[in-house]
C-alpha positions in Angstrom: -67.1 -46.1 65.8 -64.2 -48.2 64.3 -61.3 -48.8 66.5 -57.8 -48.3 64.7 -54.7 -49.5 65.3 -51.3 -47.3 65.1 -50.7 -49.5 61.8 -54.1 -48.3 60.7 -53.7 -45.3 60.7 -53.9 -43.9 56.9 -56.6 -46.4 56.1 -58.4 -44.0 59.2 -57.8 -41.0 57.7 -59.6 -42.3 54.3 -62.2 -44.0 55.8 -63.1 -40.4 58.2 -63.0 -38.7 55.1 -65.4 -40.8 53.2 -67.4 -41.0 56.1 -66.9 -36.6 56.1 -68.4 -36.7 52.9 -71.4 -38.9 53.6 -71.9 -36.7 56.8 -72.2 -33.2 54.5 -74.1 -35.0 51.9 -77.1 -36.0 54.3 -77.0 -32.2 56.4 -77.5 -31.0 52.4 -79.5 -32.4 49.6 -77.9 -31.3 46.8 -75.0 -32.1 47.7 -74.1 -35.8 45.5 -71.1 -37.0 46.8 -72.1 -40.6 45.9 -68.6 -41.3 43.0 -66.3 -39.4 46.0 -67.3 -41.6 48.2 -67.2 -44.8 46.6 -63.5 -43.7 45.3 -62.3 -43.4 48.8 -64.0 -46.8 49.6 -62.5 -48.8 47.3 -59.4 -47.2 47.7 -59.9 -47.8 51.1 -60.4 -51.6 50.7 -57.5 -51.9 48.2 -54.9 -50.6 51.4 -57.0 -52.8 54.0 -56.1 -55.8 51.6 -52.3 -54.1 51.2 -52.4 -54.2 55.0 -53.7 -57.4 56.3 -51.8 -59.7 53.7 -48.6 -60.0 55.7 -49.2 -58.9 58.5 -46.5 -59.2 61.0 -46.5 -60.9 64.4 -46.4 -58.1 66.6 -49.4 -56.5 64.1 -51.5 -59.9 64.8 -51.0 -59.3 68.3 -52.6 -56.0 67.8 -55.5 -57.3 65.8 -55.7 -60.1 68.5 -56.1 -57.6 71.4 -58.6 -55.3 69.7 -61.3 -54.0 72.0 -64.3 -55.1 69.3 -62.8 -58.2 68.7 -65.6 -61.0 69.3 -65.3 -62.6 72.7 -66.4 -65.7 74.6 -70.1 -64.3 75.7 -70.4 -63.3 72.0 -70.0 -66.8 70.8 -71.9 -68.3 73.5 -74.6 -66.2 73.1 -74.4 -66.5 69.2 -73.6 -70.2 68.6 -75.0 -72.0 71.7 -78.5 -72.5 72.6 -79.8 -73.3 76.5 -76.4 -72.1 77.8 -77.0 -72.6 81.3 -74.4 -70.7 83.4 -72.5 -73.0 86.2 -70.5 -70.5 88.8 -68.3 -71.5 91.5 -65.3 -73.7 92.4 -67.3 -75.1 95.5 -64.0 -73.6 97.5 -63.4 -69.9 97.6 -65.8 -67.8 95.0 -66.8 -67.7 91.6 -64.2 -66.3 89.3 -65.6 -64.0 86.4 -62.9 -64.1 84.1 -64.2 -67.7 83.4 -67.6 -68.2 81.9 -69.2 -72.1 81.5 -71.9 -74.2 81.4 -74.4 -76.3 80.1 -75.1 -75.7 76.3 -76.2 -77.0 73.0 -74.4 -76.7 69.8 -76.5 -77.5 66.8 -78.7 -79.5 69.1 -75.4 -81.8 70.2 -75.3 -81.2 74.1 -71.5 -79.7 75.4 -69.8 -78.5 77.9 -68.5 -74.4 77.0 -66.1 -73.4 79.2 -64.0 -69.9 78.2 -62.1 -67.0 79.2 -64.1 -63.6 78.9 -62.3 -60.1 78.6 -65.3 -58.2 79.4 -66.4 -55.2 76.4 -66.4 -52.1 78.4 -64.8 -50.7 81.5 -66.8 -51.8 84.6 -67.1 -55.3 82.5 -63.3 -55.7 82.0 -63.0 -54.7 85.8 -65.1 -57.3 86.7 -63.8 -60.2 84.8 -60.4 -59.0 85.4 -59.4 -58.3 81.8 -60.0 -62.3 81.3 -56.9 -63.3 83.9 -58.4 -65.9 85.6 -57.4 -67.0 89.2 -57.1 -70.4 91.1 -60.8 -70.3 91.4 -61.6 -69.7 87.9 -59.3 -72.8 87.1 -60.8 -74.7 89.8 -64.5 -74.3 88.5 -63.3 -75.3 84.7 -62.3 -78.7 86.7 -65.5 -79.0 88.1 -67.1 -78.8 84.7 -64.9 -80.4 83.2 -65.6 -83.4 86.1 -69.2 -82.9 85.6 -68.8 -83.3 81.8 -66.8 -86.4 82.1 -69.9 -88.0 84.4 -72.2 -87.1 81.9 -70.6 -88.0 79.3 -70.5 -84.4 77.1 -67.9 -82.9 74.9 -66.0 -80.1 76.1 -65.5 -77.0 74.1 -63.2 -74.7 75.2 -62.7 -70.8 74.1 -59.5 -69.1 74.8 -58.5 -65.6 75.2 -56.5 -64.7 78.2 -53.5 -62.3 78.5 -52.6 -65.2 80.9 -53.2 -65.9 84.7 -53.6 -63.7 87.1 -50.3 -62.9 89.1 -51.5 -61.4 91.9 -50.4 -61.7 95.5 -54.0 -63.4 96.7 -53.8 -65.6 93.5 -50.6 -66.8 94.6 -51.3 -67.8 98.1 -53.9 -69.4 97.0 -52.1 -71.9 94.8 -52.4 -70.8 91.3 -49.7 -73.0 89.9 -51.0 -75.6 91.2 -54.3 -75.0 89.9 -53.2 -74.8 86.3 -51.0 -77.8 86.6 -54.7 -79.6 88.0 -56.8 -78.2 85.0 -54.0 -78.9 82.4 -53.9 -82.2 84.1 -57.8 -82.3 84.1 -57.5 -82.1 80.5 -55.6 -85.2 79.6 -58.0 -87.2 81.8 -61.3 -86.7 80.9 -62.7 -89.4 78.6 -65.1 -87.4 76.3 -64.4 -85.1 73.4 -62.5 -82.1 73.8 -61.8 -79.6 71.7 -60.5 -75.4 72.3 -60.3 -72.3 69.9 -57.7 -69.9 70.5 -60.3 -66.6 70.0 -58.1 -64.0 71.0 -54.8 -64.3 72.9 -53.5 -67.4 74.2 -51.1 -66.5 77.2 -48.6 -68.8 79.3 -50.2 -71.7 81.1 -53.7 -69.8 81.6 -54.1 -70.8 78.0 -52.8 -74.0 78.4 -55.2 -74.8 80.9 -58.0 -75.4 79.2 -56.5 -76.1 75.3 -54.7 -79.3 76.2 -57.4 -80.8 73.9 -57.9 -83.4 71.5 -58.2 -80.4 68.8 -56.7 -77.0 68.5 -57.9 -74.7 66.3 -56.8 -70.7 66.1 -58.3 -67.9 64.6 -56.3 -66.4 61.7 -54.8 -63.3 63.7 -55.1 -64.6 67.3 -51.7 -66.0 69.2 -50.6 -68.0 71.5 -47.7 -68.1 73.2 -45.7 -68.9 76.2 -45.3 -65.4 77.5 -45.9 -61.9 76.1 -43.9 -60.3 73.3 -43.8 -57.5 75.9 -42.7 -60.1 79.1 -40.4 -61.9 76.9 -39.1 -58.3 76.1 -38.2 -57.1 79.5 -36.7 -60.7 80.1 -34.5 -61.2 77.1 -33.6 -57.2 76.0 -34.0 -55.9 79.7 -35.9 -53.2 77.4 -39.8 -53.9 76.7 -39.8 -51.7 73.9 -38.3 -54.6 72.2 -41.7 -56.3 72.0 -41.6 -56.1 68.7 -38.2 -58.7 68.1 -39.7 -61.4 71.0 -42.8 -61.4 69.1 -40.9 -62.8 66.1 -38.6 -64.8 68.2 -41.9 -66.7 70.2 -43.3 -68.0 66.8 -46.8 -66.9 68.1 -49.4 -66.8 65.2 -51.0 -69.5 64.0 -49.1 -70.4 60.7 -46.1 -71.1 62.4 -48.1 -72.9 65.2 -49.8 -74.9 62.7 -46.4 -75.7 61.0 -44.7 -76.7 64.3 -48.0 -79.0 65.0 -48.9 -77.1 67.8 -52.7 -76.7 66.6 -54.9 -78.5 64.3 -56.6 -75.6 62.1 -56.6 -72.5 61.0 -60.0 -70.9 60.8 -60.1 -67.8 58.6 -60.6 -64.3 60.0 -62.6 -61.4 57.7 -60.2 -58.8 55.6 -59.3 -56.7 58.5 -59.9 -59.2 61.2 -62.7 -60.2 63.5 -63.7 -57.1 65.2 -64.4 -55.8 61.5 -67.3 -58.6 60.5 -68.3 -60.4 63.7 -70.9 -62.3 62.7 -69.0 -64.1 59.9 -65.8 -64.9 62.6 -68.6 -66.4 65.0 -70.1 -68.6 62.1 -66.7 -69.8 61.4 -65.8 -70.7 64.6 -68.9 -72.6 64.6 -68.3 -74.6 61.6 -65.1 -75.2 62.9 -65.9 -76.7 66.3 -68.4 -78.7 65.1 -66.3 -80.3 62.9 -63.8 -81.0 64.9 -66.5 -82.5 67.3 -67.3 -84.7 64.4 -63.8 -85.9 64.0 -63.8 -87.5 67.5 -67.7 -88.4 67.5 -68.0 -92.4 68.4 -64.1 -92.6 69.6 -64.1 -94.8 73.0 -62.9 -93.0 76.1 -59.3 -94.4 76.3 -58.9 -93.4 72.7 -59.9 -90.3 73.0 -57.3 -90.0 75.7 -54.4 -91.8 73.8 -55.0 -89.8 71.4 -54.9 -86.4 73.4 -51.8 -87.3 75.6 -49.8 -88.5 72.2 -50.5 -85.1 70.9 -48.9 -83.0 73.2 -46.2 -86.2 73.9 -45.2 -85.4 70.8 -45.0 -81.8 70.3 -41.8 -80.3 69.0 -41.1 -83.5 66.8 -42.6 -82.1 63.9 -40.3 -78.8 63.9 -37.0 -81.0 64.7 -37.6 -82.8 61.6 -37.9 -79.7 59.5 
């Protein structure tokens, strides 16, 4: 059963009455509902269009937060072949809210390293809602280390609400683990390339999309804090989640615009969680091409080329 959002809400009420209809017609066969039906369904589509053409930033943060929305085990499972899972920062424990390993993308070996969100209650429990903590940071170094020996690419998939702030987190150094894997990032000397699947939060995105190529989802965001954060900062009043979402320049049009990422990949009409399959495909398409961008570049190219990126972030927009 489809998920709505509060913005959704009269494109619900004709969808559950075409589906009503269906639902009568099949507990009575003489009933021939078949022209109702398809009159609410195209009228149906015709809003979904209405709604998803402009959506605003707070809405994509919505559609980027949707429960059904595809997540990193779904596009491991669907685009990679002999994923084979790596767990543990050799240090304290193996953090769930980080998923990597060994893998093969169209028969080109990688290294996949993402945030997972979990799809159900004991699931999100367990990988803590996809807020990773110093461990989980720590073990995306070691692959990230063990990628660089080897000589693989390194895809990254993020979607993170940001890292975790919690008291044990803290004492065990989780600034100074995102500094390292941020730092890990401009160092390696292979290939290295994120999405941005879901949301991007704060430096747990950072983290791991400090790559030579960004690309982002059509309704994900990323951002340096969340519209609600930013919010109780800046109003004293996170109610006002709605203005900071606006003011952070989160989606990926203006992040593409401000040179902040590298592509856009297109979402289905009425986002991701609406036609999976054809969001994973994309995202396929999209990181192998990016992958093919940086095929054959030497290693200290490959860095140059990441650490002039971010050097020059910001430029772009001052000159506009």
């Amino acid at each position: 059963m489809t998920q709505y959002m509060d913005f959704e809400k009269p494109l619900a009420e004709i969808e559950g009455k075409a589906e009503e209809l269906r639902a009568l017609a099949r507990s009575n066969d003489e009933m021939d509902v078949t022209e109702e039906a398809a009159a609410l369904d195209t009228k149906a589509r015709a809003m979904l269009q209405d709604l998803y053409k402009s959506l605003s930033p707070w809405r994509k943060c919505q559609v980027a937060r949707h429960p059904e929305r595809p997540h990193c085990i779904d596009y491991i499972n669907a685009l990679f072949t002999d994923y084979t899972p790596l767990a543990g920062d050799r240090n304290f424990a193996d953090d769930h809210a980080v998923m990597g390993g060994l893998a093969r993308i169209s028969d080109r070996p990688v290294m996949v390293i993402g945030h997972e969100k979990g799809n159900d209650t004991k699931s999100r429990i367990e990988r803590n809602f996809g807020m990773a903590r110093p461990e989980g940071y720590r073990k995306a170094i070691r692959l990230m280390d063990l990628a660089d020996r080897f000589e693989l690419p390194v895809v990254t998939l993020v979607d993170t609400p940001g890292a975790y702030p919690g008291k044990g987190a803290e004492e065990r150094g989780q600034s100074e683990a995102i500094a390292r894997a941020t730092e890990k990032c401009l160092q390696v000397g292979v290939p290295l390339v994120s999405v941005i699947i879901g949301e991007g939060g704060s430096g747990g995105a950072v983290a791991f999309a400090t790559a030579n190529r960004v690309a982002m989802l059509e309704h994900s965001v990323y951002s340096v804090i969340s519209p609600e954060g930013c919010a109780s900062i800046l109003w004293k009043d996170a109610e006002k989640m709605r203005e900071a979402a606006e003011a952070l320049r989160l989606t990926a049009q203006d992040l593409k615009n401000l040179g902040v990422i590298d592509r856009i990949i297109a979402e289905p009409m009425g986002g991701a969680h609406r036609d999976p399959g054809s969001s994973i495909a994309s995202v396929g398409k999209a990181v192998e091409a990016m992958l093919d961008e940086l095929s054959g570049k030497k290693r200290d190219a490959l860095v140059s080329d990441r650490r002039r990126k971010f050097l020059d972030l910001g430029s772009k927009g001052l000159a506009a």
